[in-house]
C-alpha positions as CSV (number, residue, x, y, z in Angstrom):
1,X,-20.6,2.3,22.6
2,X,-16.8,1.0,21.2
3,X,-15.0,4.2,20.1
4,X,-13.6,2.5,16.9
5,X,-14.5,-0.4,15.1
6,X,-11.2,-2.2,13.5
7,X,-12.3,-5.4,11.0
8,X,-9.5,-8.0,9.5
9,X,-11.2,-9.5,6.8
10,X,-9.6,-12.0,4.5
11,X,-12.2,-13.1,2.1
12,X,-11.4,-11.1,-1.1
13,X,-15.2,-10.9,-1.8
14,X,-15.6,-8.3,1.3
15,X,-12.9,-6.2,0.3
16,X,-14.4,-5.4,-3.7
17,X,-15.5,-1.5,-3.3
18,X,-18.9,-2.2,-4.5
19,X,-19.6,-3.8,-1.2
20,X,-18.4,-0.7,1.1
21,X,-22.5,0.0,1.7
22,X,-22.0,-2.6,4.1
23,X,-20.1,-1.5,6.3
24,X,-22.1,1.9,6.6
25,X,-23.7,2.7,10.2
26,X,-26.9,1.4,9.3
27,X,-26.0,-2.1,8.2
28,X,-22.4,-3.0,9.8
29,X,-21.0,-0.1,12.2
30,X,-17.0,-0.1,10.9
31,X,-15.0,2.5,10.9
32,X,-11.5,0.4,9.1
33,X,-11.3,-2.3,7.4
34,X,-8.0,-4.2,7.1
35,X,-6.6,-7.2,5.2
36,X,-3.0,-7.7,6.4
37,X,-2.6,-10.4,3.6
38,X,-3.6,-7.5,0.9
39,X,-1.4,-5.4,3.1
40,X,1.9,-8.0,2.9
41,X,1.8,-8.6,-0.9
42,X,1.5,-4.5,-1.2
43,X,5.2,-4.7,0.9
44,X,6.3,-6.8,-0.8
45,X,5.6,-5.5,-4.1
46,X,7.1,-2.4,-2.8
47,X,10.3,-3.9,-2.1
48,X,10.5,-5.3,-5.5
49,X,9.6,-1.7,-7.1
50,X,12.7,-0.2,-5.3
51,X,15.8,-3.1,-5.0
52,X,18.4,-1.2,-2.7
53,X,16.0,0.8,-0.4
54,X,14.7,-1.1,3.2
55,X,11.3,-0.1,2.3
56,X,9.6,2.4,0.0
57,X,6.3,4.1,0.6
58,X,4.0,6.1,-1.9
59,X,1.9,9.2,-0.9
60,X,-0.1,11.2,-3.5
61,X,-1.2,8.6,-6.0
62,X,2.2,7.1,-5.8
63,X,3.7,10.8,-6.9
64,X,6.3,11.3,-4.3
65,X,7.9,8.1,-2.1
66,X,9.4,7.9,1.1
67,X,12.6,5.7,1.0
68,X,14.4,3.9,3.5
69,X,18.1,3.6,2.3
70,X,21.1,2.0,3.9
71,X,24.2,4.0,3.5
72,X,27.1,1.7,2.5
73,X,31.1,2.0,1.6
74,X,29.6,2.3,-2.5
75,X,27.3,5.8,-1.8
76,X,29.6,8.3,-3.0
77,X,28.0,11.1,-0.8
78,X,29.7,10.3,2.5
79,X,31.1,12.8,4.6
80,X,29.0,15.3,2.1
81,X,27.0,17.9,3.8
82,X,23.3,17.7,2.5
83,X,23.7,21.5,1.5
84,X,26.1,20.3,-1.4
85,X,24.2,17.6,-2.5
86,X,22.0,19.4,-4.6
87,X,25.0,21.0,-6.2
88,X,26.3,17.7,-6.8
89,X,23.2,16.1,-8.1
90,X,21.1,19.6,-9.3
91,X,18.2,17.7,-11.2
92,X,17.4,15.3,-8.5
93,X,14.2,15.8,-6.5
94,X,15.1,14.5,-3.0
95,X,15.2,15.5,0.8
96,X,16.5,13.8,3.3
97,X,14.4,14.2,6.1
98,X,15.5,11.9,8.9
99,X,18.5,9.9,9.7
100,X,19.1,7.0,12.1
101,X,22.2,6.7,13.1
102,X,23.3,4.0,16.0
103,X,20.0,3.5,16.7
104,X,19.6,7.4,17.5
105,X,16.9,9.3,15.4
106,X,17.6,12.7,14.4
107,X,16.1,15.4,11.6
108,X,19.4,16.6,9.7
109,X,20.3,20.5,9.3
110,X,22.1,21.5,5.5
111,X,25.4,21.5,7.4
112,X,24.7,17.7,8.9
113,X,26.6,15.4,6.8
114,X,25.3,11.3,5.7
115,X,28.0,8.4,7.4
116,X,28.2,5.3,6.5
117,X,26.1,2.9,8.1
118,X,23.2,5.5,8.6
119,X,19.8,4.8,7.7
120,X,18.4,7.7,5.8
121,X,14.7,8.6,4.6
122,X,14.3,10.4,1.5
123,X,11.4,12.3,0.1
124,X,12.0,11.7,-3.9
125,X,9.8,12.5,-6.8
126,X,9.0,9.1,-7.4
127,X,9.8,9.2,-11.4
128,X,13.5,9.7,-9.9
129,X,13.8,6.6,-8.0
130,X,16.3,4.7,-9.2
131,X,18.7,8.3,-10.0
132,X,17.8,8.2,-6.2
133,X,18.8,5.0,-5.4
134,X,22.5,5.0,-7.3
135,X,23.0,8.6,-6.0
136,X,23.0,7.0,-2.2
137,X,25.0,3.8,-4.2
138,X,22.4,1.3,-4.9
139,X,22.5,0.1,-8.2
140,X,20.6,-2.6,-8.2
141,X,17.9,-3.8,-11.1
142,X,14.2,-4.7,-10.7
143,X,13.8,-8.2,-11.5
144,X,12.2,-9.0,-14.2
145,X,11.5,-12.8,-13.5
146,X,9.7,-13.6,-10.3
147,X,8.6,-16.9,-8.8
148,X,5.9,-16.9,-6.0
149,X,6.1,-20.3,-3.8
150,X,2.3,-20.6,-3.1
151,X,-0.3,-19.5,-4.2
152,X,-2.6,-18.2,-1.1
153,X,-3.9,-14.8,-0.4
154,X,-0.8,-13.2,-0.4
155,X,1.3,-15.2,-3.7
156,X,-1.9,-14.5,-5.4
157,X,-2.4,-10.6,-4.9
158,X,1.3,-10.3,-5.4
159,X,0.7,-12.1,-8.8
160,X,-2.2,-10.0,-9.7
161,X,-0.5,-6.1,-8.2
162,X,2.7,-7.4,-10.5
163,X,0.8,-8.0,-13.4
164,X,-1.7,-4.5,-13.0
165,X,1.5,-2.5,-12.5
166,X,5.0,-4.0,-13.8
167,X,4.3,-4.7,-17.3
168,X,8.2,-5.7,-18.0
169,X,8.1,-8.9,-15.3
170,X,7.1,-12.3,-15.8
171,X,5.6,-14.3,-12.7
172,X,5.7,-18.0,-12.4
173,X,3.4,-19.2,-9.1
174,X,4.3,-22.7,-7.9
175,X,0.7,-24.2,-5.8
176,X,0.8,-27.6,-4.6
177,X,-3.1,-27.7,-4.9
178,X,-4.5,-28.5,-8.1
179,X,-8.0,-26.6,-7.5
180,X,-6.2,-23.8,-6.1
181,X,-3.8,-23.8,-9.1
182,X,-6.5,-23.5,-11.7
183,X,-8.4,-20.8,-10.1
184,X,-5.2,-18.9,-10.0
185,X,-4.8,-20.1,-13.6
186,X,-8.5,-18.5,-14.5
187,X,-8.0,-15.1,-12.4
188,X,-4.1,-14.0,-13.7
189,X,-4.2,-13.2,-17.3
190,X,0.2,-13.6,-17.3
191,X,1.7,-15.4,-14.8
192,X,2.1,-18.7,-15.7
193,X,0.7,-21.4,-13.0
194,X,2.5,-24.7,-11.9
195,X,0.9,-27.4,-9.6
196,X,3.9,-28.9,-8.4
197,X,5.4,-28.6,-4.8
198,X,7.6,-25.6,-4.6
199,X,10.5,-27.7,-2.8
């Protein structure tokens, strides 16, 4: 008679779609199933796709993003009201929808202007993001070499999410392990394995 039936699982097997039968009503009764190590290497990953913003989260099959941007002395849109940003910036798709400033929250109106030190979130069209990012002064590049310290749960489906969707970067995953370092060796088709301690 529990309301709502929350699993963590962290064996990858359990989490392959073609097991989700099992966790119907007549076999296992779960409503959601979560892998927080799946969960942290998606963050993470996140953080890498959008250098500059806090964090940076997709909606609609990753069509529009919700960024979290610190303003700083190098955005060029301080003391701006929003209703002139778009004339300043006319081809950019982005809202700002919220801004915390001093640890106050508040929705902006078009006549509410961006200081520095806020925290803004911005709806953006997420081909935009990094016109986004150096319109609120963040200019900073996606890396294009990466090294993962470890090669657990999390180093390895950071590896594996890097190579599926960021073509352009190289991975190097430093396991101590050797077992673990040539199954990780057998499952990534780019990222190039070390067994060596990573200090």
């Amino acid at each position: 008679n529990i309301q709502k039936k929350i699993a963590r699982i962290r064996s990858k097997d359990y989490l392959n779609p073609k097991y989700s039968k099992v966790y119907s009503k007549e076999n296992l009764p779960i409503d959601v199933i979560i892998s927080p190590e799946l969960e942290i290497a998606k963050s993470i990953q996140r953080k890498l796709e959008a250098p500059g913003a806090l964090d940076s989260v997709p909606f609609a099959e990753n069509r529009i993003r919700l960024l979290e941007i610190l303003i700083n002395e190098n955005c060029n849109l301080i003391n701006i009201k929003l209703s002139d940003l778009t004339k300043k910036y006319p081809n950019l798709k982005a809202n700002v929808i919220g801004i915390i400033r001093e640890d106050r929250f508040f929705i902006p109106k078009k006549t509410d202007e961006i200081n520095i030190n806020d925290k803004i979130y911005v709806i953006i069209n997420s081909t935009q993001m990094s016109e986004t990012l150096e319109a609120f002064g963040h200019t900073e590049k996606v890396s294009k070499k990466i090294l993962i310290v470890g090669g657990g749960n999390i180093g390895f489906n950071l590896a594996k999410n890097i190579e599926e969707t960021l073509e352009t970067v190289r991975v190097k995953i430093v396991e101590k392990n050797k077992d673990r370092a040539e199954y990780l060796a057998s499952q990534l088709n780019d990222a190039i394995v070390i067994n060596g301690d990573g200090l």
